[in-house]
N, C-alpha and C positions, 0 to 999 in steps of 0.2 A: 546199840544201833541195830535195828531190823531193815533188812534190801531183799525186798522184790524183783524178778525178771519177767520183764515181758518180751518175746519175737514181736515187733508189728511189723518186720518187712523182713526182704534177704537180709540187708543190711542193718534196718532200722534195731533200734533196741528202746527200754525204756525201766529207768530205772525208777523204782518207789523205795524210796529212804525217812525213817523216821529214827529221828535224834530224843533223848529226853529233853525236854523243855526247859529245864534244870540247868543242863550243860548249858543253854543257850542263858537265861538270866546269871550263871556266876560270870558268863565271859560278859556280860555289860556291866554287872556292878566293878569288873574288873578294871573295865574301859573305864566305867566312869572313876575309880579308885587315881586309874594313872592320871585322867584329867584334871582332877583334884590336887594334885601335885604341882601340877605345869602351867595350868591355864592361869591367865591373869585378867581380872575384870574392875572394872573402875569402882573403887568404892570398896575393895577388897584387897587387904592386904596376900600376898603369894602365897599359894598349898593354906589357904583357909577360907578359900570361899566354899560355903554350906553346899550339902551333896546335893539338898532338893532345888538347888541355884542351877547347878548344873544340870542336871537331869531339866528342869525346864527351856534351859538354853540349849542343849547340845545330845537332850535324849531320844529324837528322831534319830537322828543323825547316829549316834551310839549302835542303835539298834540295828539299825539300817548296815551296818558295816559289822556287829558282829553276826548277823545272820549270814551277810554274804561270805565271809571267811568258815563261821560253821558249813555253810553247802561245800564251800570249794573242797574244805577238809575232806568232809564225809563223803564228799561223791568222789575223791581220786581211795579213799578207800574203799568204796564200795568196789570201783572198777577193779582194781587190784586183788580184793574177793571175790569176782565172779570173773577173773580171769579174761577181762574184755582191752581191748587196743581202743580208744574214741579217735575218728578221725581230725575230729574239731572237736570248738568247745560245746557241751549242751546246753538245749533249749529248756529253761528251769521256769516251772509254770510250782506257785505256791504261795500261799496269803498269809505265809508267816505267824499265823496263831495257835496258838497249845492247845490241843483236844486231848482229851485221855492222860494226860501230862506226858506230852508226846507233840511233835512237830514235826510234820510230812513234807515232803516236797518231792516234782516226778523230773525227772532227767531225760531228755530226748536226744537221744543221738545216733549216731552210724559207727559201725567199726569196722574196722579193716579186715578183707575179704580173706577168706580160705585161695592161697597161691596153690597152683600147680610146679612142682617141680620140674624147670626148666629141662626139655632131651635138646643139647646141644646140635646131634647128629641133624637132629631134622630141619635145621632152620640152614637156608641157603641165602648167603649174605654175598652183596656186591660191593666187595672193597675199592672204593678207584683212586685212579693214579691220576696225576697230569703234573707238566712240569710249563716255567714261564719259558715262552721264547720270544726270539726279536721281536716278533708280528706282534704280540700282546704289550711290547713296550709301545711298539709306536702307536697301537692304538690305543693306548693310555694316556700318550702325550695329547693324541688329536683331540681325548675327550678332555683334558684340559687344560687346551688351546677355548673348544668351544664355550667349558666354564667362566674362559674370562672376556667374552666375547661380549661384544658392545652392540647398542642398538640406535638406530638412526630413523628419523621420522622419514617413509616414502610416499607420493602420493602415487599409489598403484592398491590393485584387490591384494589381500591378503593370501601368501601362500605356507609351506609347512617351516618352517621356520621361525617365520616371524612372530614378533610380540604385538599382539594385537588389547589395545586397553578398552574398555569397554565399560558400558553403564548399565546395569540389566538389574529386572527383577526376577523373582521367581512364585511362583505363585502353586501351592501344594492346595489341595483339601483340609479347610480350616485355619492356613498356616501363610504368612507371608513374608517373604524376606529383600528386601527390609521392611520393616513396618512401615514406614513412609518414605517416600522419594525411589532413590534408587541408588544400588551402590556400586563403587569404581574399584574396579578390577582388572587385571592384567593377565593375561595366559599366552603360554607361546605353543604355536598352534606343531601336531606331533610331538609335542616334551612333554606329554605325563603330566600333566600340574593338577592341582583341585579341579580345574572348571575346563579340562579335558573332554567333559560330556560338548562343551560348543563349539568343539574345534570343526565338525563336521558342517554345521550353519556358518562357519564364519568365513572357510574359504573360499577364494573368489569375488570375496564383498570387502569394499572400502569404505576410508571414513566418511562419517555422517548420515551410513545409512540405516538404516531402523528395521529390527527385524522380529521374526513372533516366530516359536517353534517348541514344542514338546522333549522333556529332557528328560530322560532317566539319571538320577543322581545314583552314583557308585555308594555300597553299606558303609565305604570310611569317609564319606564324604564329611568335613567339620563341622558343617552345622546339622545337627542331630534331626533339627525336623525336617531334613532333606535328606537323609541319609536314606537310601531301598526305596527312595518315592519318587513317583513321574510329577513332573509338575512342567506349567507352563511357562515358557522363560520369553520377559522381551527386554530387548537392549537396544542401545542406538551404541555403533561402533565412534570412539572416538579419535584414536591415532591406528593406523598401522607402522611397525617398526623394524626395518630390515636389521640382519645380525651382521657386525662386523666383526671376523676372527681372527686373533695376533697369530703376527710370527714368531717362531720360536728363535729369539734371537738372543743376545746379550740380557736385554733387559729383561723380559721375560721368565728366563730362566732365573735372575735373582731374585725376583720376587715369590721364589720357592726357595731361600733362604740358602741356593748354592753360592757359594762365596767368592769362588773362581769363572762364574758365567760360563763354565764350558758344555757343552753337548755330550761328550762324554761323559761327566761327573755326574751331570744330569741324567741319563738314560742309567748310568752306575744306580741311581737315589730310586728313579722310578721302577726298577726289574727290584729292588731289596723291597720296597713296600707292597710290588706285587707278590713278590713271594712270601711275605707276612701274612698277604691277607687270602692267599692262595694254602695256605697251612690252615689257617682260621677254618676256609669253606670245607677243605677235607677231612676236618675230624669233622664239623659239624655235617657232613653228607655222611661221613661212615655211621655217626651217632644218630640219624634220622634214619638213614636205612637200619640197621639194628634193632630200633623201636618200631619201627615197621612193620618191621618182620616177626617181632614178640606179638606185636599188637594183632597182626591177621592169622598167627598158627594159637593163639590163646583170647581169641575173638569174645572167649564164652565166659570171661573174669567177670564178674560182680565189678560194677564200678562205683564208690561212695559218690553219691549226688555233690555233698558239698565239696569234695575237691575236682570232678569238672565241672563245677561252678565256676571255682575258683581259677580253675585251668584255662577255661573260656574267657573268662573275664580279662584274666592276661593278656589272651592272644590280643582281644580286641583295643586292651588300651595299646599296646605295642602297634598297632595298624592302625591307630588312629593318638598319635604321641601330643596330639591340641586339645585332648582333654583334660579337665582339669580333676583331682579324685573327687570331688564333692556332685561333678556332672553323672546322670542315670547314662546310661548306656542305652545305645538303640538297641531295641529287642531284637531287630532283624538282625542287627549283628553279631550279637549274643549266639542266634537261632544258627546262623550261619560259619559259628566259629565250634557248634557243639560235637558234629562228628571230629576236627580232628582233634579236642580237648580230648573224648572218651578215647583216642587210640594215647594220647598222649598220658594219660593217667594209665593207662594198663601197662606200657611200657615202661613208667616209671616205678610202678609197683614190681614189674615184674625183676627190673636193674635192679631195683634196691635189693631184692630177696637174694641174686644171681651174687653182689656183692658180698651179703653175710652170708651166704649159704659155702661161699671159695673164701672166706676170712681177706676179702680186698678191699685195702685200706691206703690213704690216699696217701701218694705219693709227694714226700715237702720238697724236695729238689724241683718235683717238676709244680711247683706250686709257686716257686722262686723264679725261676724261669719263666713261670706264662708272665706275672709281674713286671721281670726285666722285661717282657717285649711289650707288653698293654706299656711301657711310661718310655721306651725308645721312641715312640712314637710325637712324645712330646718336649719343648723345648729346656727344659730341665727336669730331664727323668729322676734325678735323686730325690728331688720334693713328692714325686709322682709314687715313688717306691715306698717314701715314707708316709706320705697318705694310706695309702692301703694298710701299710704295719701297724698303723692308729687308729684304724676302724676297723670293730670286731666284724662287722655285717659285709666289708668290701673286701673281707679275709674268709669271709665265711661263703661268699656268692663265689671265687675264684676258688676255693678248695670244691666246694659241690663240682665246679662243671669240671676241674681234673679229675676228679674219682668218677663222673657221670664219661669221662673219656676214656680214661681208665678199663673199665666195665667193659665198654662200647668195643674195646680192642681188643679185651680178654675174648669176649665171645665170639669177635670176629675170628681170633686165634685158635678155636674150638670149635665150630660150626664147619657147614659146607662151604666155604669161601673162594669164591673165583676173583680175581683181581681185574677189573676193569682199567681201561689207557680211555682217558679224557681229554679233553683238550681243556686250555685254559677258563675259556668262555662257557664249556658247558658246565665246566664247574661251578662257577662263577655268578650263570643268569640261567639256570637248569629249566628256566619257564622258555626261555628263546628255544631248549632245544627242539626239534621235530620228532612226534612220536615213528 
């Protein structure tokens, strides 16, 4: 085997590999040998149908797979001989035919960047703190009280609150939604929903009146050829619907599955799940700032293109969860998710080096643990425990993000670290707080 190197980028690399052509025909007549054995065809008795049978039927196909198994071989050896990391897999440009009795093919890919060695001293990391208290129970409850809250037809203008149903089109450059007629929808005006962009044209205005107004659609917006685009929206309002909100009473409370209806046992259930998911937000704020802080003192890392690709791509289906994987992604999306993928890949290259560089390795106790608490949350945690011990991938995503914690506290442990005191809520909705 002869390999070639070529630099085409920082990162880029480009391998040229030629195999003898030789190697490549013994592994087909090989294939086709085991074929010869196994295959069965009408009119053929077993392990004696004639080789030139085969090779007619099945010597695309032969060829086809053992060329792809000779690349894969020879190009993890070649990397291994020229001492390279690929980030992904490469881009294999080759017409598969023997010259010289010899067969070429070129390898295009990224490797992983030259790390700087983390200086601990200089990175100044803000650990914070916050604990639940009463105030955060009961406005937990009041938030849902409101989740369960009921809606009543009024005839009055619509204000923040209210569920307002509505029939509207939208109408983009080139693009129309819906393609014919118009379609019904529901938004309640101040709650954040999809069509958040008409809460502003709607209040004020009752049903059956007909309205025309310019909308900026939000980048996660679900339908993809609205998403980052102005277009022109007209609706005729059909119901307005005031909110009716329970009391937190006996029955109420059961329907949160307390058994004894009490206000106590209750306010007991909601401060345990605020404090679960008060834990949750604190590592993942310490593990943000962490990567934060890698990502702006080591700003100047080589970043491989294909994994903040990949990194972006993520963000974007996580902010937008109504896509299906086979749907293209808005580009402005994309576009809009790319600065913090690239801090987000430096940070993660830089954890990873920070873990093998301290031999930190993930801890199984606390791996067991985050488990117990992800299936406490649900009505028969044992099933929920054992789900995870049967899937290597839901074992595999739950040990990453302990050792990616892991890390995150080691260097908190090691750095300049000031300890910040939070309140619950800024922990919580860190966009509500005020700069």
């Amino acid at each position: 085997m002869q390999v070639s190197l070529e630099n085409v980028g920082k990162l880029e690399r480009k391998l040229t590999v030629k195999f003898p052509a030789e190697q490549f025909e013994s592994k087909v007549r090989q294939r086709i040998s085991e074929l010869g054995r196994s295959v069965r065809l009408k009119g053929f008795r077993p392990g004696k149908v004639p080789v030139k049978v085969i090779e007619q039927r099945y010597g695309e196909q032969v060829r086809g797979e053992a060329l792809s198994d000779l690349i894969s071989s020879t190009f993890r050896e070649a990397v291994q001989q020229q001492n390279l990391q690929p980030v992904a897999n490469p881009s294999i440009d080759t017409d598969g035919k023997p010259q010289d009795g010899e067969i070429a093919y070129t390898a295009t890919f990224e490797v992983m960047p030259d790390l700087p060695q983390v200086e601990m001293e200089i990175l100044k990391i803000d650990r914070p703190k916050a604990e639940v208290g009463e105030a955060d129970v009961d406005k937990m409850i009041e938030t849902l009280r409101v989740q369960r809250r009921t809606f009543q037809k009024v005839e009055r203008p619509a204000a923040d609150g209210d569920m307002v149903v509505v029939d509207y089109t939208a109408q983009a450059e080139g693009f129309r939604h819906p393609a014919e007629g118009r379609e019904r929808a529901a938004t309640v005006l101040g709650g954040n929903t999809a069509l958040a962009v008409f809460d502003g044209a709607l209040r004020n205005h009752a049903a059956g009146e007909e309205l025309a107004f310019d909308a900026e659609f939000p980048p996660t917006f679900p339908i993809l050829q609205l998403a980052a685009r102005q277009a022109r929206v007209e609706l005729r309002i059909g119901e307005v619907q005031a909110p009716h909100t329970p009391d937190v009473d006996e029955t109420f409370i059961r329907n949160f599955g307390i058994a004894d209806g009490t206000l106590e046992t209750f306010r007991k259930e909601v401060r345990a799940n605020l404090e679960r998911e008060l834990e949750n937000a604190l590592r993942a704020r310490l593990r943000n700032e962490v990567g934060s802080k890698l990502a702006a003192t080591y700003a100047d890392v080589d970043v491989p293109k294909a994994l903040e690709r990949a990194e972006a791509e993520s963000l974007v289906r996580t902010a937008m969860p109504n896509l299906s994987g086979e749907q293209t992604l808005p580009p402005a999306a994309l576009e809009a998710a790319q600065p913090i993928a690239h801090q987000r890949v430096i940070a993660g290259l830089l954890l990873r080096q920070i873990a093998q560089s301290n031999n930190l390795r993930v801890d199984n106790r606390k791996v067991t643990e985050r488990i117990a608490k992800i299936a406490s949350t649900y009505e028969e945690p044992e099933q929920v425990v054992e789900l995870y011990r049967n899937n290597p991938q839901m074992m595999d995503n739950v040990r990453t993000a302990v050792l990616e914690d892991q890390v995150s506290e080691w260097v908190a442990d090691h750095a300049d670290t000031t300890e910040v005191n939070l309140s619950f809520d800024e922990v919580m909705h860190p966009q509500n707080t005020p700069n």
